[in-house]
C-alpha positions as CSV (number, residue, x, y, z in Angstrom):
1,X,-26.4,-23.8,12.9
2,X,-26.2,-26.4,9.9
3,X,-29.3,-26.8,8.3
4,X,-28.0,-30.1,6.9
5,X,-25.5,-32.4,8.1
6,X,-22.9,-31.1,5.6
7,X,-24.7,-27.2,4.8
8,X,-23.9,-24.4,6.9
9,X,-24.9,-20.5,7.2
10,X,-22.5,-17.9,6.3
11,X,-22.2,-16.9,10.1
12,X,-21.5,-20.5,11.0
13,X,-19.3,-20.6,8.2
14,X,-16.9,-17.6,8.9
15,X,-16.8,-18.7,12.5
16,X,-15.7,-22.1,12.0
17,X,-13.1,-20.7,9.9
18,X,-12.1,-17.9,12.3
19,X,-12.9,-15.5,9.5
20,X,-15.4,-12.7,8.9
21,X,-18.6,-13.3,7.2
22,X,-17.2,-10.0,4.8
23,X,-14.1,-12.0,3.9
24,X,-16.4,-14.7,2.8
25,X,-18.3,-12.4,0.7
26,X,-15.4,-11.3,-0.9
27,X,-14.2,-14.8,-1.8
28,X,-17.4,-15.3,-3.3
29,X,-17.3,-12.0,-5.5
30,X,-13.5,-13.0,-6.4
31,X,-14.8,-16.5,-7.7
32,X,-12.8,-18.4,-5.0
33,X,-15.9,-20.3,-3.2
34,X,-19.4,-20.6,-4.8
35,X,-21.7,-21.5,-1.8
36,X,-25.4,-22.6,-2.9
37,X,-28.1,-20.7,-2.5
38,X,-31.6,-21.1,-0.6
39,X,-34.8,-19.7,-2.6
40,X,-34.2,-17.2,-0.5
41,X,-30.5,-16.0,-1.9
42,X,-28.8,-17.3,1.9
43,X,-25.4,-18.4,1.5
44,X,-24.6,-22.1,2.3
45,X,-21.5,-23.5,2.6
46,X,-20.5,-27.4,2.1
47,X,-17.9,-29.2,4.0
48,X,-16.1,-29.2,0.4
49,X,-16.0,-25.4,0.5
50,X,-15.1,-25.1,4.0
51,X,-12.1,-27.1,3.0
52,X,-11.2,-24.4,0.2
53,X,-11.7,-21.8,2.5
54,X,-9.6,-23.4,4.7
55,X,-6.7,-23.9,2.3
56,X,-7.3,-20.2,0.8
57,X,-6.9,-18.8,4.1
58,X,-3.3,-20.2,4.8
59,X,-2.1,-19.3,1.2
60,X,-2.8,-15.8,2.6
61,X,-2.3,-16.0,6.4
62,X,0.8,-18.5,6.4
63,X,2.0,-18.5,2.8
64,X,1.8,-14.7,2.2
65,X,0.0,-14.9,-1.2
66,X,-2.1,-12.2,-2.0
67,X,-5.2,-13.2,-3.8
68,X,-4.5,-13.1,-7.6
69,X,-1.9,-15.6,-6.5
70,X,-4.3,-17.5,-4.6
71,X,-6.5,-18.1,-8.3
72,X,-3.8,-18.5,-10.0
73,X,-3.0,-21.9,-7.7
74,X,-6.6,-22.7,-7.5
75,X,-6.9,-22.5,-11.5
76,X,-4.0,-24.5,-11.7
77,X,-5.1,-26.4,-8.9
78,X,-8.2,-27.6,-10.8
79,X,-6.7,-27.9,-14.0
80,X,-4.3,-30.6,-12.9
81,X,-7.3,-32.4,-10.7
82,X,-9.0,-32.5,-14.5
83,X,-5.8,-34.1,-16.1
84,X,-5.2,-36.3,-13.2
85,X,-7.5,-38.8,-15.2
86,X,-6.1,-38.6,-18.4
87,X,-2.7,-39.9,-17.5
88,X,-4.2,-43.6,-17.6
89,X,-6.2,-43.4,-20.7
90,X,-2.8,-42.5,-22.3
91,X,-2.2,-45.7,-22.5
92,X,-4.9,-47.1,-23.7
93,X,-5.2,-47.5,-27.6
94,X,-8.8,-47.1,-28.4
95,X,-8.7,-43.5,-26.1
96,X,-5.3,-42.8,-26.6
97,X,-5.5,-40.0,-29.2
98,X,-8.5,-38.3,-27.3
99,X,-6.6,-38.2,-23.7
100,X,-3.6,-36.7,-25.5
101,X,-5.8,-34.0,-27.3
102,X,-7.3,-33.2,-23.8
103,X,-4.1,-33.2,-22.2
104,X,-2.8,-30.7,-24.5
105,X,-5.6,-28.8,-24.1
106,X,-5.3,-28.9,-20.3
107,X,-1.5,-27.8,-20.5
108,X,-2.4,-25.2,-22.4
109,X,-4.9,-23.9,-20.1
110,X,-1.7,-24.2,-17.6
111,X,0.5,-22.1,-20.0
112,X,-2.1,-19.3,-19.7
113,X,-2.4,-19.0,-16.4
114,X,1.0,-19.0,-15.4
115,X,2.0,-16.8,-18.3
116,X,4.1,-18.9,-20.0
């Protein structure tokens, strides 16, 4: 049952996914998803985190990935989504020094994630 177009219970949720509403949990309490809340504390789940869900569940079902693996790719995941931007301000003069301090930081944040 969606109580929006786009917002849907945990029990709608984990069957759309063909998962169990425990798994969801989980993924919450690991950081993976964060659903909204009601005023009430119910779970809601977007289309966007239905998506996530979605690609966190074959990382583990069809890639094999256990789920450290699966935040290490999401980190990184996000951290390149966040430098994606700053590739064209690169080239800009008035930004340029900026973008390339953020893009350090950025591939620094890589470096620890990874390890390296």
């Amino acid at each position: 049952m969606a109580i929006e177009p786009e917002l849907y219970f945990i029990s709608t949720a984990a069957r759309l996914l063909d998962m169990h509403p425990q798994t969801l949990r989980k993924y919450e309490r690991l950081g993976l998803v964060r659903p909204s809340r009601t005023i009430g504390s119910v779970r809601l789940y977007s289309d966007d985190e239905l998506q996530r869900l979605r690609l966190i569940k074959h990382l583990v079902e069809e890639a094999g990935i256990n789920l450290a693996g699966v935040q290490r790719l999401l980190r990184i995941a996000e951290t390149v989504q966040r430098i994606q931007p700053l590739i064209p301000q690169i080239t800009e003069a008035a930004t340029r020094v900026d973008a390339r301090r953020r893009l350090a930081r950025e591939i620094a944040r890589i470096g620890e994630i990874t390890g390296l």
